[in-house]
MARZATOR-693789 format. One line per 8 residues: their letters; for each residue x, y, z of C-alpha. Coordinates in steps of 0.05 Angstrom, whole numbers, plus 5000, padded with zeros to 4 digits. Example, Ala and Ser with C-alpha at 12.3 -4.5 7.8 and 13.67 -1.06 7.14 Angstrom:
BEGIN
as) 5246:4910:5156 ~ 5273:4979:5143
END
This chain:
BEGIN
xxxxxxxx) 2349:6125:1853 ~ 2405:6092:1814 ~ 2400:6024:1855 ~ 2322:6026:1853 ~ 2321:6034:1774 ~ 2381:5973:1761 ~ 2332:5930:1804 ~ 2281:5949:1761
xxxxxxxx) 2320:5930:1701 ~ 2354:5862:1739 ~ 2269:5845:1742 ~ 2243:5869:1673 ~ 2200:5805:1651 ~ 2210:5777:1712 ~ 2150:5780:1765 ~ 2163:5817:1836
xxxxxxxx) 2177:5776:1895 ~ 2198:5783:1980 ~ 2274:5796:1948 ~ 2247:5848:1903 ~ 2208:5896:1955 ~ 2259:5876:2003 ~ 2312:5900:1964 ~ 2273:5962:1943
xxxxxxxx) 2259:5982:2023 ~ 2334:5984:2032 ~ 2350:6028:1982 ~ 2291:6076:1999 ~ 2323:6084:2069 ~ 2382:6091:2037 ~ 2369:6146:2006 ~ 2322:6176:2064
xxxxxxxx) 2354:6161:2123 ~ 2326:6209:2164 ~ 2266:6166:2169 ~ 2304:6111:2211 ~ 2272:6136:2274 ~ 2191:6125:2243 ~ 2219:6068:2190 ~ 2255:6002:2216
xxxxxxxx) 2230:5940:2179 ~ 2186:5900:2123 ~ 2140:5858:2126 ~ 2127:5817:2055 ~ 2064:5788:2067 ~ 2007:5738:2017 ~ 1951:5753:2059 ~ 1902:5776:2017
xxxxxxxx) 1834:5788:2056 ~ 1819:5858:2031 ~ 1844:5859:1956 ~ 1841:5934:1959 ~ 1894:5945:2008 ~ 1972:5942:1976 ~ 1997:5970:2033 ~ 1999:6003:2103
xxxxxxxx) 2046:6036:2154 ~ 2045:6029:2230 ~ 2079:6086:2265 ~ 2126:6088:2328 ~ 2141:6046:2369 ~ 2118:5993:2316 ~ 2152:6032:2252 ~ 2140:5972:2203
xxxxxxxx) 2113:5974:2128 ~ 2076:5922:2112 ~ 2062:5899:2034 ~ 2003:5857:2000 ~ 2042:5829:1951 ~ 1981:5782:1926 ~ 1941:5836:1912 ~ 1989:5876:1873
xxxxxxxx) 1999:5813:1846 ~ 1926:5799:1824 ~ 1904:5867:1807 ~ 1863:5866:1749 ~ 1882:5934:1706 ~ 1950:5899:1698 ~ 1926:5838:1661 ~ 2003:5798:1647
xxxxxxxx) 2038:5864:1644 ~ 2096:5837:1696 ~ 2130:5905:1687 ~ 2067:5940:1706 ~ 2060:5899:1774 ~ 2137:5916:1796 ~ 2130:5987:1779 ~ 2060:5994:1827
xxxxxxxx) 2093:5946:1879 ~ 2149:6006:1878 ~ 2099:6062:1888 ~ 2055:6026:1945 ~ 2123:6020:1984 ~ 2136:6091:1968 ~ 2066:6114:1983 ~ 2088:6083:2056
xxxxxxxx) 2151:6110:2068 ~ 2115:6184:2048 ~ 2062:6170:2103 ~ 2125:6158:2152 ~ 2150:6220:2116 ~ 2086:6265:2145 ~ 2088:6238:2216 ~ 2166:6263:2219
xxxxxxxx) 2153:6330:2192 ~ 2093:6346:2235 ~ 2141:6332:2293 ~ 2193:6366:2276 ~ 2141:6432:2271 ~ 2149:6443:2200 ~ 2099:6503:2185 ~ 2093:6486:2099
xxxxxxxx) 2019:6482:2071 ~ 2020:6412:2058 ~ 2048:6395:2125 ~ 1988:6429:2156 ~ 1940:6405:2108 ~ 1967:6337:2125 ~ 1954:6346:2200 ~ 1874:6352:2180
xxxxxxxx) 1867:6284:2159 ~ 1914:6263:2220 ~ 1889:6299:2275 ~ 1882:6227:2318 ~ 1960:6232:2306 ~ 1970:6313:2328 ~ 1920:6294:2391 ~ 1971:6240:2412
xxxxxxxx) 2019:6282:2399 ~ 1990:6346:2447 ~ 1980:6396:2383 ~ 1916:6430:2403 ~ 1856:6426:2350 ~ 1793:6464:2366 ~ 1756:6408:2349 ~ 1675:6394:2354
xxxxxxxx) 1642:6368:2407 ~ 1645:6296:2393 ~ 1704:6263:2404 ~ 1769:6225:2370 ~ 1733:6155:2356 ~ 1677:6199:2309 ~ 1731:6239:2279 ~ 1764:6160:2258
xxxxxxxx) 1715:6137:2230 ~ 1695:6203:2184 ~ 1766:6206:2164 ~ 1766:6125:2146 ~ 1700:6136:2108 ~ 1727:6192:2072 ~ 1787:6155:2060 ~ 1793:6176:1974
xxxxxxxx) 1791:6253:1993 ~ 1834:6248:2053 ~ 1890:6300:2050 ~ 1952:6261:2073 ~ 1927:6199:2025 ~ 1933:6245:1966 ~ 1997:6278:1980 ~ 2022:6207:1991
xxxxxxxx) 1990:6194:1920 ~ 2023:6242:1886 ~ 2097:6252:1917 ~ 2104:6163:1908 ~ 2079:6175:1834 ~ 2122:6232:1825 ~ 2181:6190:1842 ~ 2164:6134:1799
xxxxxxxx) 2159:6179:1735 ~ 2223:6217:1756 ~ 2259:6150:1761 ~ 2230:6130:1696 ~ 2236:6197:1662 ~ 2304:6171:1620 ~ 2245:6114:1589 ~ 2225:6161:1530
xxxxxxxx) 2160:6136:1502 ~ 2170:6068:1536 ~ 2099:6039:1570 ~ 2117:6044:1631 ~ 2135:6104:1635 ~ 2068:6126:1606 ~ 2036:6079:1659 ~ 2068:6117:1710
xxxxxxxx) 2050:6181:1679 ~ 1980:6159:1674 ~ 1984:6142:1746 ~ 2000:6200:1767 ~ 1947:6239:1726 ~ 1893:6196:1774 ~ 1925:6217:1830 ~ 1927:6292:1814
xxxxxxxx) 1852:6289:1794 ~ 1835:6233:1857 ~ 1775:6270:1891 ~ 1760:6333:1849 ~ 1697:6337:1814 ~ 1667:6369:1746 ~ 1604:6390:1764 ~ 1590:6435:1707
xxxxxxxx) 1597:6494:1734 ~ 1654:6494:1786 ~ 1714:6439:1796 ~ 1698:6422:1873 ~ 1764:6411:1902 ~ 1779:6345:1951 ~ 1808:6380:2011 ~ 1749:6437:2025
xxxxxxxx) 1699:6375:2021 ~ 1738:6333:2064 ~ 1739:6392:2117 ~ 1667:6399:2098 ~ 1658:6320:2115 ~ 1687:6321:2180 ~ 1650:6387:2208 ~ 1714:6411:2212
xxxxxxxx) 1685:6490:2196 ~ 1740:6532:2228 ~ 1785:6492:2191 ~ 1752:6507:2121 ~ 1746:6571:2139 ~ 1820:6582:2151 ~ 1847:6540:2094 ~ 1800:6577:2045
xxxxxxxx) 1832:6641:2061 ~ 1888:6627:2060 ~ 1878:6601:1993 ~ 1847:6659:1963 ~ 1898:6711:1993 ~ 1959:6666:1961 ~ 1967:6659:1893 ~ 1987:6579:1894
xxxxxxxx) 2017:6543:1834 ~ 1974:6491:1798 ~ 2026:6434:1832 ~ 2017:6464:1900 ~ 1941:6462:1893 ~ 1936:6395:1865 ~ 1985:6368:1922 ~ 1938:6393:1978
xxxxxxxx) 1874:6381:1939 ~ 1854:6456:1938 ~ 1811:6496:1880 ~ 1821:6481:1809 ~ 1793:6508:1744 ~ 1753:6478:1688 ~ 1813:6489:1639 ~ 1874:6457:1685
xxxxxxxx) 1825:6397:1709 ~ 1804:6390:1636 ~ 1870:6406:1599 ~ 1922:6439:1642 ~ 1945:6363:1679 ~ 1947:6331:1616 ~ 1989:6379:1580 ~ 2038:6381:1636
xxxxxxx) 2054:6304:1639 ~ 2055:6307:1561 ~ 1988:6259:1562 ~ 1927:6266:1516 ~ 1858:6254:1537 ~ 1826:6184:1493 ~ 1781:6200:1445
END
């Protein structure tokens, strides 16, 4: 984290480039290198055909991370903040490296909730894999394309979310009252709320819906009892998108990252 926040402050003013995510990928694995087996190279690339993606990750054999760096580049919300763009260029490689992160831990059997609420939105990857889903009657190319199309509730995007912002305000958390560490913070407020839903009368929670989505029934079913028989933590809810109440979606987030709602 050291070498990550000293690049940082060798670019401060000065506008990402290849060198900078290039850099930033080595230290990563550096730090993680347990992932050298689903994580082996960058690609830096200017292709900019869908401004929306920053990022992806292809998994074994290809194990590459590819970044957008145009469209970190030219995304709007940062007007000329250049500090702004290198701190989201470090998150989308993060947010990457996390997704790696999943695939490793669902092979090495790890039974934690958000490992197995991962696996839901990654069930094309468990079906490679041979981990039995009871799954409808219609088969992997349907169950795709409702994941894709469901893409801003999907279980493994938010964790990915969350745990890459996390690390950004952690290595930022020596910035007292700096901008970008209340960008990051801000950041990661999205990304805690990302999915859930005010309706007046009950928060609807991004997980149970995506389940919902997907016909995926059994799985609800499961996941909501277990939910309601353990007594989960407000950060263990909001990492696997499960139920939330009026006064933490309205207050509780907020007062946690120190962050106050704009009048």
């Amino acid at each position: 984290m050291k070498k990550l926040y000293k690049l940082l402050k060798e670019y401060d003013n000065v506008l990402l480039d290849k060198k900078f995510l290039e850099k930033a990928f080595e230290y990563y694995l550096e730090e993680d290198q347990d992932l050298k087996d689903y994580v082996c190279n960058i690609k830096v690339t200017d292709n900019d055909e869908d401004s929306k993606i920053y990022g992806n990750y292809r998994k074994p054999p290809d194990k590459l991370v590819t970044i957008y760096i145009n469209n970190i580049i030219n995304k709007d919300v940062f007007s000329d903040n250049v500090n702004r763009k290198n701190i989201f260029a470090l998150e989308a490689l993060k947010h990457e490296l996390t997704h790696a992160k999943q695939l490793k831990r669902i092979d090495e059997g790890k039974k934690d909730l958000n490992t197995e609420v991962n696996k839901l939105s990654l069930l094309n990857y468990c079906n490679e894999k041979g981990i039995f889903y009871p799954l409808p009657e219609y088969d992997m190319q349907y169950i795709n394309f409702l994941t894709n199309e469901n893409y801003e509730i999907s279980p493994d995007e938010r964790s990915a979310e969350i745990t890459s912002w996390k690390y950004i305000v952690n290595l930022l958390k020596n910035q007292r009252k700096t901008d970008e560490l209340l960008y990051a913070k801000t950041n990661l407020f999205y990304s805690y709320v990302r999915g859930y839903k005010d309706n007046g009368i009950y928060v609807n929670c991004p997980t149970y819906e995506f389940l919902i989505e997907l016909r995926l029934m059994r799985e609800f079913k499961l996941l909501k009892n277990k939910t309601e028989k353990n007594k989960y933590n407000l950060e263990t809810r909001l990492l696997n998108g499960l139920p939330i109440t009026h006064q933490e979606y309205n207050n509780e987030i907020l007062k946690r990252l120190r962050l106050t709602k704009r009048k």
